[in-house]
Structure formats: C-alpha cells, structure tokens
Steps between C-alpha positions, in 0.01 A plus 500: 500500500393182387461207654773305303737778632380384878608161453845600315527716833378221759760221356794798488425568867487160583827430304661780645404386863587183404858572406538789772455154750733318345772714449485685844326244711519123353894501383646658801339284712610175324879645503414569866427125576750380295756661645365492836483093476843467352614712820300261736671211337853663527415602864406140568793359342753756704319406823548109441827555385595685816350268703738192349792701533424644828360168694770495779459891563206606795241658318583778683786600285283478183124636549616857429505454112277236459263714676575838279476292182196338648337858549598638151336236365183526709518868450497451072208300514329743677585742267306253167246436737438941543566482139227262391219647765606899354474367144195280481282741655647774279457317162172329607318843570675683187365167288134562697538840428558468124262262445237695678582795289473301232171392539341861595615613170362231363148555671493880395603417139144283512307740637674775237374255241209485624377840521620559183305212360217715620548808406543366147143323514 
C-alpha cells in the first residue's frame, strides 16, 4: 500500500466518524433541546396560566398537577443531560480511536518505505 492510499484512508475514517457524530450524536441532541425547551416554555406558560385562573383557590387544591408536570419536566431534562454524557464520551473515544489508528498506519507505512528504500540500495 502506498502512502497516498493512507491518506485517502485517514480522511475516509475521519469523514466517516465525522458523519457517524452527526447523524447519531449531534442531530438528536439538537431535536432533544429543542423540543425539550419548547416543553419548558409550554410548562411555564400552563403553570402561570393556572396560577391566574386559580388565585382565589388554596394551593392546596392545585399542587398535585403542577407538581406532576413539574416532575416530567425535570425528569426529560435528565434524560438530554444522560444523553449528552453517554454520547460525548462515546463519539470522543471512537474519534480518538480513529485517529489513533490512523496515525499507526501511517507510522508503519514509513517504516515499510523505509526498509524498502534499503533493500533497494
């Protein structure tokens, strides 16, 4: 192999890890915070809604869903945060790892080169 073939194979690695991250780590998690922020915002809206509507009623009478919705919420966010710590370290050791690869190959195909520079002489 030459060494013209290592660098074809180092920037289709890298483009393939590269896309593999977007498409499985970078998208989801933007529809993840997009959607999770419109649901904040809707959740925030219900609750000061509720709270106009239900000013002469004892708080009593209304923590039980404000409380639920408050706990979905809380619970969603969670989930993006698990999301984002699972994913980064995931796509940060399989970009390490490619790029590592990468660069052994690249170190034998010298030393190939070399020795047969050698031999030759």
């Amino acid at each position: 192999m030459h060494y013209r073939q290592h660098d074809h194979s180092l920037a289709h690695s890298l483009t393939h890890s590269l896309t593999q991250s977007f498409k499985f780590t970078f998208l989801p998690l933007v529809v993840l915070v997009v959607f999770n922020a419109l649901l904040v915002r809707v959740v925030i809206g219900a609750a000061r809604q509720r709270q106009a509507m239900t000013s002469a009623v004892t708080p009593e009478m209304t923590s039980g869903s404000s409380g639920d919705q408050q706990r979905i919420t809380v619970m969603l966010i969670c989930v993006v945060i698990v999301f984002i710590v699972c994913q980064v370290r995931a796509r940060t050791s399989g970009l390490y790892s490619a790029l590592y690869r990468q660069s052994y190959i690249r170190l034998l195909a010298a030393e190939t080169q070399a020795v047969n520079k050698k031999k030759k002489n």
